[in-house]
N, C-alpha and C positions, 0 to 999 in steps of 0.2 A: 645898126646896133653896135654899139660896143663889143668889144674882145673881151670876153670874160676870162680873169690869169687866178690861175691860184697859184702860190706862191709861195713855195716849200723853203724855209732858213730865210724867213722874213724878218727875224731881229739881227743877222745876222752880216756884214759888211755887204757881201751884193744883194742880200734881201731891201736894207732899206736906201740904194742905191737906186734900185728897181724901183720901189714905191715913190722915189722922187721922181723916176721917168714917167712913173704912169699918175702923176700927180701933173704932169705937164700935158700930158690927151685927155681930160676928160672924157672927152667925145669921141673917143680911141678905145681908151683900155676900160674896165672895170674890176677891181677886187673881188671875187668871189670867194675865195678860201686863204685863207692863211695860217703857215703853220709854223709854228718859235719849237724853239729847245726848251729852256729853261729861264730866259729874262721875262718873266710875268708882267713886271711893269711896263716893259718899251711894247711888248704884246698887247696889252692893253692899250694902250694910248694910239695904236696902228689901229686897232678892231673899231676904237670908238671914233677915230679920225674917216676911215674908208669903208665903215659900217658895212663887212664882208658878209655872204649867208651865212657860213662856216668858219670858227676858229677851232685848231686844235694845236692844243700843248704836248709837247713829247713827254714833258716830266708829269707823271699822273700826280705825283704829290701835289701840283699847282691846281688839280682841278676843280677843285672846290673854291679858291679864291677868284680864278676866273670868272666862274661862270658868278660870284657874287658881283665880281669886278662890273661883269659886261648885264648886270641883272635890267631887265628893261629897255635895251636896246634892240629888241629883236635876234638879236647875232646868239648862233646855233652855237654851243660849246660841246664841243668831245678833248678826250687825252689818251695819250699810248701811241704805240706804233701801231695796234690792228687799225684803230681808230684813223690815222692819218693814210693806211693803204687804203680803207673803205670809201672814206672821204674824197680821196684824190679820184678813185675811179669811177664813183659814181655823180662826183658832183656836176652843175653845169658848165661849167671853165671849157675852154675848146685848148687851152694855153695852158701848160704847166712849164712854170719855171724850177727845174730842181735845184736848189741852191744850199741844201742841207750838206754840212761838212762832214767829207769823209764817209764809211763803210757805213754811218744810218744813214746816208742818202739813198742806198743803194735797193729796197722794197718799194719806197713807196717811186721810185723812179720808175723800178719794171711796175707796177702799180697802174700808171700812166699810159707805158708805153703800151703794157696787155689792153688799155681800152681806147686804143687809139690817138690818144692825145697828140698834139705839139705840142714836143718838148724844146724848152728852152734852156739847153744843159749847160751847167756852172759847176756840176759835182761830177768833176772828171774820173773820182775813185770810180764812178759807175762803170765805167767804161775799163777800166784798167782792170777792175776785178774779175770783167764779168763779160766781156765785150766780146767773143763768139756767140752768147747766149741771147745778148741784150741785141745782136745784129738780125738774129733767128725772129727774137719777138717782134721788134717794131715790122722784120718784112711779114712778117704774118698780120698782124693788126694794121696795117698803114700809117702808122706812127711814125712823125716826121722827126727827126732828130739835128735842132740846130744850134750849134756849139756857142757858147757865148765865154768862154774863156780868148782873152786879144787873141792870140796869139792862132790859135781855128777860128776865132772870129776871117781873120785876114787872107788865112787860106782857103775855109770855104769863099769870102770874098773874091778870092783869086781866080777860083775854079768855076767863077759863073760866065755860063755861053762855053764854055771849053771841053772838049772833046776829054773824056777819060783816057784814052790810050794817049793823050797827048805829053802826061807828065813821066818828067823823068825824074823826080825826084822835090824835095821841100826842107825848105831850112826854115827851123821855130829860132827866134831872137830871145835871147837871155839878155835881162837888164847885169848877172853875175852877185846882185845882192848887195847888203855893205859890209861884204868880207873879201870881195874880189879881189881885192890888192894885198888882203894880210899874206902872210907867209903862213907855213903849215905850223912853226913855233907859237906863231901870234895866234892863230887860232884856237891853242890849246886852252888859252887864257879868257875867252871870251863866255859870257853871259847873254842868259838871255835877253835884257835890256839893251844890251847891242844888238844881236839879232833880228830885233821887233824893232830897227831902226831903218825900215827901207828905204833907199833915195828918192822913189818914183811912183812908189805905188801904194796907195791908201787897203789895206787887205787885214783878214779876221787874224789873230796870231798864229792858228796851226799852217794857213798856205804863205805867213813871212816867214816861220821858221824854216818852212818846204822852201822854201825860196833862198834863205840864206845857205843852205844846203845841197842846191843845183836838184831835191829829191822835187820840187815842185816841176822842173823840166823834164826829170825823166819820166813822173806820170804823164805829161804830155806829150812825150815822144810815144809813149804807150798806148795814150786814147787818139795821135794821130793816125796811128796805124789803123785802128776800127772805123774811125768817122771819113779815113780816107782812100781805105785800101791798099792799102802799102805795104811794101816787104821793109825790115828795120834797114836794110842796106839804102832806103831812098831815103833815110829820115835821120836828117843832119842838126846841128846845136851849133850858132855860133852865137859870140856876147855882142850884145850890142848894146853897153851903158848909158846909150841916150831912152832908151826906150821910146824913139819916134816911129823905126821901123818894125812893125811889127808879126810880119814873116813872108817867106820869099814863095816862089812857087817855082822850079827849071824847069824849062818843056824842052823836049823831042829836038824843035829845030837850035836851040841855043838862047832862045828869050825867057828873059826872068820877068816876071810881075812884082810886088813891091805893094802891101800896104802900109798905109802912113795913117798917124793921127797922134795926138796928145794923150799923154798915159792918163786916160781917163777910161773907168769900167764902165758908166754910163754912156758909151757909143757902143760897145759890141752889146749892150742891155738891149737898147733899143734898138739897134741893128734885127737880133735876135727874137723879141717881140712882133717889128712891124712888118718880117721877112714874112711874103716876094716884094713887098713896098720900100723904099727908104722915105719915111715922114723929116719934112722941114724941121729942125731944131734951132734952138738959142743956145746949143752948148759951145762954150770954145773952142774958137779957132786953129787950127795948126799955122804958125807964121815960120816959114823957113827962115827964115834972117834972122830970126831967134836962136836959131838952132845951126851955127854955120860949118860947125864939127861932127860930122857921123864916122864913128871907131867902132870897128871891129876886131875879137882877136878868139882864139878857137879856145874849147873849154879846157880848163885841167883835167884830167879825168885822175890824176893821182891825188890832186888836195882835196878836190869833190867827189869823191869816191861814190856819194849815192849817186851820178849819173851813170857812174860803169855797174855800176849793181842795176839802174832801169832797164841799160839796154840788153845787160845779161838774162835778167830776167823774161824782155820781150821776145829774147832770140830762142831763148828756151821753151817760152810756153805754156801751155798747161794751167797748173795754180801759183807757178811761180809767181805771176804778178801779185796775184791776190794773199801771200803769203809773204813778200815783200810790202806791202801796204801798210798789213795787219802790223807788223812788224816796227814800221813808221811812225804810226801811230802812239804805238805805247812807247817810244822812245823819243817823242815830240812830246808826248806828255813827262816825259820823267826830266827831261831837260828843261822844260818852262818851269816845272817845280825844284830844280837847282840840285837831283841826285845821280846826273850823268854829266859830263860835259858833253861839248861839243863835237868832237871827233869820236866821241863813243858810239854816236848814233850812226854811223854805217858799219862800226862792228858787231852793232845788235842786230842792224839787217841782216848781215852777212852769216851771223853765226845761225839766224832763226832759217836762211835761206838750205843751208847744209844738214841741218839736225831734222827737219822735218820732210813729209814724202812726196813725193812728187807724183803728181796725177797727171798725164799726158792728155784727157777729154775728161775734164770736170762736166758735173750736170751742178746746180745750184743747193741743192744740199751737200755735197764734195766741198764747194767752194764757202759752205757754211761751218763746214766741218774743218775746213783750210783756217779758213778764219779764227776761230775760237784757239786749236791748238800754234797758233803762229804767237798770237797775245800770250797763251801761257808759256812759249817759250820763251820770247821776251822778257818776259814780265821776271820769271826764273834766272834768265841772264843776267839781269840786273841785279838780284838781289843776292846769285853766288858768287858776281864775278868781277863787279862796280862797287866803288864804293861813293862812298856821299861826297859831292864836289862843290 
Protein backbone atom coordinates (compact mmCIF):
# COMPACT_ATOMS: atom_id res chain seq x y z
CA UNK A 1 0.00 0.00 0.00
CA UNK A 2 0.99 3.31 -0.53
CA UNK A 3 2.54 5.97 2.10
CA UNK A 4 -0.12 8.01 3.03
CA UNK A 5 1.63 12.04 3.52
CA UNK A 6 -0.19 14.79 4.51
CA UNK A 7 1.39 17.65 3.68
CA UNK A 8 1.36 20.67 5.75
CA UNK A 9 2.49 24.38 3.45
CA UNK A 10 1.43 22.55 0.35
CA UNK A 11 1.03 25.82 -1.77
CA UNK A 12 3.88 26.71 -0.60
CA UNK A 13 7.64 26.51 -2.46
CA UNK A 14 8.52 22.79 -0.79
CA UNK A 15 4.88 21.89 -0.55
CA UNK A 16 4.36 21.83 -4.27
CA UNK A 17 7.92 20.63 -4.81
CA UNK A 18 6.75 17.57 -2.74
CA UNK A 19 3.62 17.10 -4.57
CA UNK A 20 5.80 16.93 -7.74
CA UNK A 21 7.93 14.07 -5.97
CA UNK A 22 5.06 12.20 -4.87
CA UNK A 23 3.37 12.75 -8.32
CA UNK A 24 6.42 10.66 -9.64
CA UNK A 25 5.44 7.16 -7.05
CA UNK A 26 2.23 6.61 -7.51
CA UNK A 27 2.65 3.46 -6.24
CA UNK A 28 4.76 4.99 -3.36
CA UNK A 29 3.22 7.87 -1.94
CA UNK A 30 -0.54 8.94 -1.53
CA UNK A 31 -2.06 12.50 -0.63
CA UNK A 32 -4.16 12.10 2.24
CA UNK A 33 -4.42 15.66 3.77
CA UNK A 34 -3.34 18.90 2.67
CA UNK A 35 -3.03 22.05 4.25
CA UNK A 36 -2.45 25.96 2.29
CA UNK A 37 -2.35 29.28 4.11
CA UNK A 38 -4.16 31.48 2.12
CA UNK A 39 -3.67 30.78 -1.86
CA UNK A 40 -7.28 29.21 -2.24
CA UNK A 41 -6.82 28.84 -5.90
CA UNK A 42 -3.36 26.81 -6.18
CA UNK A 43 -5.38 24.79 -2.98
CA UNK A 44 -7.88 24.01 -4.99
CA UNK A 45 -6.39 22.81 -8.18
CA UNK A 46 -3.94 20.40 -5.78
CA UNK A 47 -7.26 18.92 -3.85
CA UNK A 48 -8.92 18.31 -7.24
CA UNK A 49 -5.60 17.05 -9.04
CA UNK A 50 -4.61 14.35 -5.79
CA UNK A 51 -8.26 14.09 -4.51
CA UNK A 52 -6.71 14.13 -0.68
CA UNK A 53 -9.40 12.79 2.25
CA UNK A 54 -8.83 15.97 3.97
CA UNK A 55 -8.28 19.72 2.89
CA UNK A 56 -7.74 22.45 5.36
CA UNK A 57 -7.30 26.17 4.90
CA UNK A 58 -5.44 28.12 7.56
CA UNK A 59 -7.31 31.45 6.41
CA UNK A 60 -11.03 30.47 7.79
CA UNK A 61 -12.14 33.52 5.59
CA UNK A 62 -11.43 30.97 2.54
CA UNK A 63 -13.77 28.47 3.91
CA UNK A 64 -16.60 28.86 2.40
CA UNK A 65 -15.24 29.25 -1.11
CA UNK A 66 -13.42 25.96 -0.60
CA UNK A 67 -15.50 23.88 0.35
CA UNK A 68 -17.84 25.44 -2.78
CA UNK A 69 -14.68 25.00 -4.81
CA UNK A 70 -14.18 21.29 -3.95
CA UNK A 71 -18.26 20.69 -3.83
CA UNK A 72 -18.72 17.16 -5.22
CA UNK A 73 -15.60 15.76 -5.09
CA UNK A 74 -15.73 13.82 -1.98
CA UNK A 75 -12.68 15.79 -0.38
CA UNK A 76 -13.39 16.64 3.40
CA UNK A 77 -12.99 20.70 3.95
CA UNK A 78 -12.05 22.20 7.39
CA UNK A 79 -10.15 25.89 8.30
CA UNK A 80 -8.33 27.35 11.22
CA UNK A 81 -5.34 26.20 13.18
CA UNK A 82 -7.70 23.88 15.73
CA UNK A 83 -8.87 22.41 12.61
CA UNK A 84 -5.38 21.71 10.98
CA UNK A 85 -3.87 20.36 14.77
CA UNK A 86 -7.12 17.85 14.70
CA UNK A 87 -6.70 16.85 11.38
CA UNK A 88 -2.99 16.20 11.21
CA UNK A 89 -3.35 13.99 14.45
CA UNK A 90 -5.99 12.13 13.75
CA UNK A 91 -5.86 11.57 10.22
CA UNK A 92 -4.64 8.23 8.30
CA UNK A 93 -1.16 9.59 6.94
CA UNK A 94 1.60 7.57 8.68
CA UNK A 95 3.96 10.83 6.98
CA UNK A 96 3.73 14.31 7.81
CA UNK A 97 5.52 16.59 6.04
CA UNK A 98 5.83 19.93 7.93
CA UNK A 99 6.31 22.51 5.53
CA UNK A 100 4.45 25.43 6.89
CA UNK A 101 6.58 28.71 7.19
CA UNK A 102 7.73 29.84 10.28
CA UNK A 103 6.16 30.01 14.00
CA UNK A 104 2.41 28.51 12.48
CA UNK A 105 4.31 25.58 11.64
CA UNK A 106 5.16 25.05 15.04
CA UNK A 107 1.25 23.31 16.57
CA UNK A 108 0.31 21.34 14.13
CA UNK A 109 4.08 19.91 13.92
CA UNK A 110 4.02 18.94 17.87
CA UNK A 111 0.42 17.86 16.60
CA UNK A 112 2.24 15.13 14.72
CA UNK A 113 4.82 14.33 16.59
CA UNK A 114 2.32 13.95 19.94
CA UNK A 115 0.68 11.03 17.67
CA UNK A 116 3.52 9.49 16.49
CA UNK A 117 3.88 10.37 13.24
CA UNK A 118 7.00 10.56 10.59
CA UNK A 119 7.85 13.71 10.41
CA UNK A 120 9.36 14.98 7.43
CA UNK A 121 10.65 18.48 8.64
CA UNK A 122 11.16 21.45 6.30
CA UNK A 123 9.94 24.17 9.22
CA UNK A 124 13.09 24.29 11.02
CA UNK A 125 11.37 27.31 13.21
CA UNK A 126 10.09 24.13 15.04
CA UNK A 127 12.85 23.10 16.17
CA UNK A 128 14.70 26.52 16.95
CA UNK A 129 11.69 27.62 19.05
CA UNK A 130 10.95 24.83 20.73
CA UNK A 131 13.61 21.97 20.37
CA UNK A 132 14.10 20.62 24.21
CA UNK A 133 10.38 20.35 24.13
CA UNK A 134 9.82 18.94 20.73
CA UNK A 135 12.98 16.31 21.62
CA UNK A 136 10.79 15.35 25.09
CA UNK A 137 7.65 14.72 22.68
CA UNK A 138 8.66 12.64 19.77
CA UNK A 139 11.04 10.36 22.48
CA UNK A 140 7.75 9.88 24.19
CA UNK A 141 5.52 9.15 21.16
CA UNK A 142 8.13 7.42 18.88
CA UNK A 143 7.83 10.03 16.38
CA UNK A 144 10.62 9.82 14.03
CA UNK A 145 12.02 13.24 13.06
CA UNK A 146 13.72 13.40 9.62
CA UNK A 147 15.22 16.73 8.48
CA UNK A 148 14.56 17.67 4.91
CA UNK A 149 16.20 21.06 4.86
CA UNK A 150 19.84 20.17 2.30
CA UNK A 151 21.88 20.94 4.42
CA UNK A 152 20.60 18.05 7.58
CA UNK A 153 19.41 16.35 4.83
CA UNK A 154 23.47 15.69 4.17
CA UNK A 155 24.26 15.27 7.73
CA UNK A 156 21.78 13.09 8.81
CA UNK A 157 22.92 11.36 5.46
CA UNK A 158 26.38 11.34 6.83
CA UNK A 159 25.64 9.99 10.10
CA UNK A 160 24.20 6.68 8.70
CA UNK A 161 25.99 3.24 10.08
CA UNK A 162 28.12 5.62 12.37
CA UNK A 163 28.74 5.48 15.83
CA UNK A 164 27.31 8.69 17.85
CA UNK A 165 30.34 9.22 20.04
CA UNK A 166 32.28 9.06 16.76
CA UNK A 167 31.59 12.83 15.65
CA UNK A 168 33.59 15.51 16.39
CA UNK A 169 32.06 18.20 15.03
CA UNK A 170 29.91 19.37 11.50
CA UNK A 171 30.07 22.08 9.09
CA UNK A 172 26.52 23.43 7.42
CA UNK A 173 27.54 25.08 3.74
CA UNK A 174 26.24 28.45 3.13
CA UNK A 175 25.58 29.34 -0.70
CA UNK A 176 26.29 33.33 1.36
CA UNK A 177 23.24 34.64 -0.87
CA UNK A 178 23.32 37.37 -3.64
CA UNK A 179 24.76 39.84 -1.15
CA UNK A 180 27.91 37.97 -0.52
CA UNK A 181 30.23 40.09 -2.14
CA UNK A 182 28.43 43.64 -1.42
CA UNK A 183 30.26 45.64 1.05
CA UNK A 184 28.42 46.81 4.27
CA UNK A 185 28.00 50.48 2.28
CA UNK A 186 26.41 48.48 -0.70
CA UNK A 187 24.13 46.85 1.47
CA UNK A 188 22.63 49.74 2.83
CA UNK A 189 21.08 50.53 -0.44
CA UNK A 190 19.52 47.31 -1.42
CA UNK A 191 15.78 46.08 -1.70
CA UNK A 192 13.95 43.65 -1.47
CA UNK A 193 13.86 42.65 -5.21
CA UNK A 194 17.48 42.06 -4.90
CA UNK A 195 17.12 39.99 -2.00
CA UNK A 196 14.53 37.61 -3.51
CA UNK A 197 17.22 37.23 -6.23
CA UNK A 198 19.09 33.90 -5.12
CA UNK A 199 21.72 32.37 -7.25
CA UNK A 200 21.03 28.68 -6.55
CA UNK A 201 18.03 28.09 -4.83
CA UNK A 202 14.30 28.15 -5.97
CA UNK A 203 12.63 29.14 -2.09
CA UNK A 204 9.12 30.83 -0.78
CA UNK A 205 10.43 34.88 -0.01
CA UNK A 206 10.56 34.81 3.82
CA UNK A 207 13.61 31.74 3.84
CA UNK A 208 15.40 34.06 0.47
CA UNK A 209 15.23 36.81 2.70
CA UNK A 210 16.56 34.50 5.65
CA UNK A 211 19.03 33.60 3.29
CA UNK A 212 20.21 36.84 2.00
CA UNK A 213 20.68 37.52 5.68
CA UNK A 214 22.88 34.49 6.87
CA UNK A 215 19.50 34.53 9.60
CA UNK A 216 18.32 31.36 7.51
CA UNK A 217 21.92 29.55 8.57
CA UNK A 218 21.68 30.47 12.00
CA UNK A 219 18.32 28.79 12.35
CA UNK A 220 20.16 25.95 11.19
CA UNK A 221 22.87 25.91 13.14
CA UNK A 222 20.13 26.14 15.94
CA UNK A 223 17.92 23.12 14.72
CA UNK A 224 21.40 21.30 14.20
CA UNK A 225 22.10 21.19 17.50
CA UNK A 226 18.53 19.36 18.35
CA UNK A 227 18.39 16.91 15.40
CA UNK A 228 21.97 16.13 16.23
CA UNK A 229 23.03 16.67 19.63
CA UNK A 230 25.58 18.89 19.62
CA UNK A 231 27.25 21.38 21.82
CA UNK A 232 27.28 24.97 19.45
CA UNK A 233 31.10 24.70 19.80
CA UNK A 234 30.83 21.59 17.23
CA UNK A 235 28.53 23.49 14.83
CA UNK A 236 30.64 25.36 12.31
CA UNK A 237 29.42 27.85 8.95
CA UNK A 238 31.49 27.97 6.04
CA UNK A 239 30.38 29.59 2.42
CA UNK A 240 30.39 27.55 -0.16
CA UNK A 241 28.76 29.53 -3.29
CA UNK A 242 28.57 26.61 -5.46
CA UNK A 243 25.95 25.02 -3.49
CA UNK A 244 27.27 21.36 -4.59
CA UNK A 245 28.57 20.55 -1.12
CA UNK A 246 26.13 20.30 1.04
CA UNK A 247 27.56 19.71 4.58
CA UNK A 248 30.44 18.00 6.06
CA UNK A 249 30.45 15.74 8.93
CA UNK A 250 34.50 15.44 11.28
CA UNK A 251 34.93 12.42 13.04
CA UNK A 252 37.14 11.32 16.03
CA UNK A 253 39.92 9.78 13.89
CA UNK A 254 40.44 12.88 11.36
CA UNK A 255 37.83 11.63 8.38
CA UNK A 256 35.28 14.02 6.94
CA UNK A 257 32.26 12.62 4.90
CA UNK A 258 30.92 15.11 2.30
CA UNK A 259 27.43 15.25 0.79
CA UNK A 260 27.05 16.26 -2.85
CA UNK A 261 24.13 16.84 -5.22
CA UNK A 262 22.65 19.72 -7.49
CA UNK A 263 20.86 22.41 -5.53
CA UNK A 264 17.75 20.90 -5.93
CA UNK A 265 15.02 20.55 -2.82
CA UNK A 266 13.33 17.78 -4.46
CA UNK A 267 16.23 15.13 -3.34
CA UNK A 268 16.36 15.80 0.27
CA UNK A 269 12.09 15.82 -0.45
CA UNK A 270 12.28 12.53 -1.32
CA UNK A 271 15.28 11.54 0.48
CA UNK A 272 13.08 12.30 3.46
CA UNK A 273 9.78 10.82 2.40
CA UNK A 274 11.25 7.21 1.08
CA UNK A 275 13.80 7.25 4.47
CA UNK A 276 15.24 3.94 5.40
CA UNK A 277 14.86 3.30 1.45
CA UNK A 278 16.49 5.60 -1.27
CA UNK A 279 13.83 4.98 -4.40
CA UNK A 280 15.31 5.19 -8.14
CA UNK A 281 14.60 8.73 -9.52
CA UNK A 282 14.82 10.64 -12.91
CA UNK A 283 16.04 13.75 -11.14
CA UNK A 284 19.27 15.33 -12.39
CA UNK A 285 22.34 14.43 -12.26
CA UNK A 286 25.33 15.94 -10.37
CA UNK A 287 28.19 16.01 -13.31
CA UNK A 288 31.58 17.20 -11.77
CA UNK A 289 33.09 18.56 -14.80
CA UNK A 290 30.37 20.98 -14.68
CA UNK A 291 31.34 22.04 -11.53
CA UNK A 292 35.40 22.24 -11.67
CA UNK A 293 35.72 25.12 -8.91
CA UNK A 294 34.53 24.37 -5.22
CA UNK A 295 35.44 27.85 -3.02
CA UNK A 296 35.24 28.21 0.18
CA UNK A 297 35.71 31.19 2.60
CA UNK A 298 34.54 31.58 6.48
CA UNK A 299 31.31 33.76 7.17
CA UNK A 300 31.35 37.57 8.06
CA UNK A 301 29.97 37.67 11.19
CA UNK A 302 30.27 41.52 11.26
CA UNK A 303 28.30 42.29 7.84
CA UNK A 304 25.92 39.30 8.73
CA UNK A 305 25.38 40.06 12.01
CA UNK A 306 22.12 37.78 12.20
CA UNK A 307 24.50 34.71 12.21
CA UNK A 308 26.38 36.14 15.49
CA UNK A 309 22.95 36.88 16.94
CA UNK A 310 21.91 32.71 16.00
CA UNK A 311 24.84 31.53 17.78
CA UNK A 312 24.40 33.99 20.63
CA UNK A 313 21.11 33.09 20.93
CA UNK A 314 21.95 28.98 20.82
CA UNK A 315 24.70 29.50 23.53
CA UNK A 316 22.37 31.30 25.75
CA UNK A 317 19.36 29.18 25.63
CA UNK A 318 16.19 29.19 27.05
CA UNK A 319 13.56 31.39 24.90
CA UNK A 320 16.33 33.23 23.36
CA UNK A 321 15.85 31.44 20.18
CA UNK A 322 12.23 31.62 20.21
CA UNK A 323 12.45 35.39 20.84
CA UNK A 324 15.05 35.86 18.14
CA UNK A 325 12.63 34.08 15.68
CA UNK A 326 9.68 36.05 16.64
CA UNK A 327 11.70 38.95 16.12
CA UNK A 328 12.79 37.77 12.43
CA UNK A 329 9.77 37.49 11.41
CA UNK A 330 8.23 40.77 11.92
CA UNK A 331 11.34 42.39 10.51
CA UNK A 332 11.19 39.96 7.30
CA UNK A 333 7.93 41.14 6.99
CA UNK A 334 8.49 45.12 7.37
CA UNK A 335 11.43 44.71 4.85
CA UNK A 336 9.47 42.83 1.92
CA UNK A 337 6.86 45.76 2.43
CA UNK A 338 9.77 48.50 1.93
CA UNK A 339 9.58 50.19 5.89
CA UNK A 340 13.00 49.05 7.09
CA UNK A 341 16.06 48.41 5.17
CA UNK A 342 18.20 45.86 5.09
CA UNK A 343 20.67 46.22 7.88
CA UNK A 344 17.86 47.25 10.11
CA UNK A 345 16.80 43.74 10.62
CA UNK A 346 19.47 42.62 12.99
CA UNK A 347 18.88 45.67 14.98
CA UNK A 348 15.36 44.73 15.58
CA UNK A 349 16.72 41.26 16.57
CA UNK A 350 18.94 42.59 18.73
CA UNK A 351 17.13 45.21 20.34
CA UNK A 352 13.96 42.70 20.81
CA UNK A 353 16.79 40.12 22.06
CA UNK A 354 17.86 42.81 25.18
CA UNK A 355 14.45 44.46 26.09
CA UNK A 356 12.54 41.22 26.81
CA UNK A 357 13.00 38.39 29.67
CA UNK A 358 14.69 35.75 29.59
CA UNK A 359 13.41 32.15 30.59
CA UNK A 360 16.22 29.61 31.36
CA UNK A 361 13.42 26.22 31.07
CA UNK A 362 10.49 27.37 28.97
CA UNK A 363 7.39 24.89 28.97
CA UNK A 364 5.27 25.78 25.63
CA UNK A 365 2.95 28.37 27.02
CA UNK A 366 6.39 30.53 28.19
CA UNK A 367 7.40 30.12 24.74
CA UNK A 368 3.79 31.26 23.66
CA UNK A 369 4.12 34.01 25.70
CA UNK A 370 7.95 34.68 24.28
CA UNK A 371 6.44 34.86 21.14
CA UNK A 372 3.64 37.31 21.20
CA UNK A 373 5.61 39.85 23.43
CA UNK A 374 8.96 39.44 21.04
CA UNK A 375 6.46 40.57 17.80
CA UNK A 376 5.22 43.54 19.94
CA UNK A 377 8.48 44.64 20.64
CA UNK A 378 9.46 44.55 17.30
CA UNK A 379 6.73 45.66 15.89
CA UNK A 380 7.04 48.92 18.53
CA UNK A 381 10.74 49.27 17.28
CA UNK A 382 9.86 49.86 14.25
CA UNK A 383 7.38 52.22 14.43
CA UNK A 384 9.41 54.60 17.35
CA UNK A 385 12.59 54.13 16.01
CA UNK A 386 12.70 53.23 11.81
CA UNK A 387 11.62 55.25 9.55
CA UNK A 388 10.04 54.35 6.11
CA UNK A 389 12.79 53.43 3.64
Amino acid sequence: MPEKIALLGSTGSIGTQALDIISRYPEKFKVEVLVGGNNINLLTRQAQQYRPDVVVIGNTAHYRQLKDNLKGTGVKVFAGEKDTEQVVSSSAAGTVLAAIVGYSGLRPTIAAIKAGKKIALANKETLVIAGALIKEMASASGSMIIPVDSEHSAIFQCLAGEEKNSVESITLTASGGPFLNLTSRELKKVKPCDALKHPNWNMGDKVTIDSASMMNKGLEVIEAKWLFNLEPSQINVVIHPQSIIHSLVHFTDGSVKAQLGIPDMRLPILYALSWPLRFKSDLPRLDLTDHKTFTFEKPNFRKFRNLALAYRALTGGGNLACLMNAANEIAVRAFLAGKIAFLQIPDIIEFTLEKNQYIASPDLEMLEMSDKTARETANNFIKKHLKNT
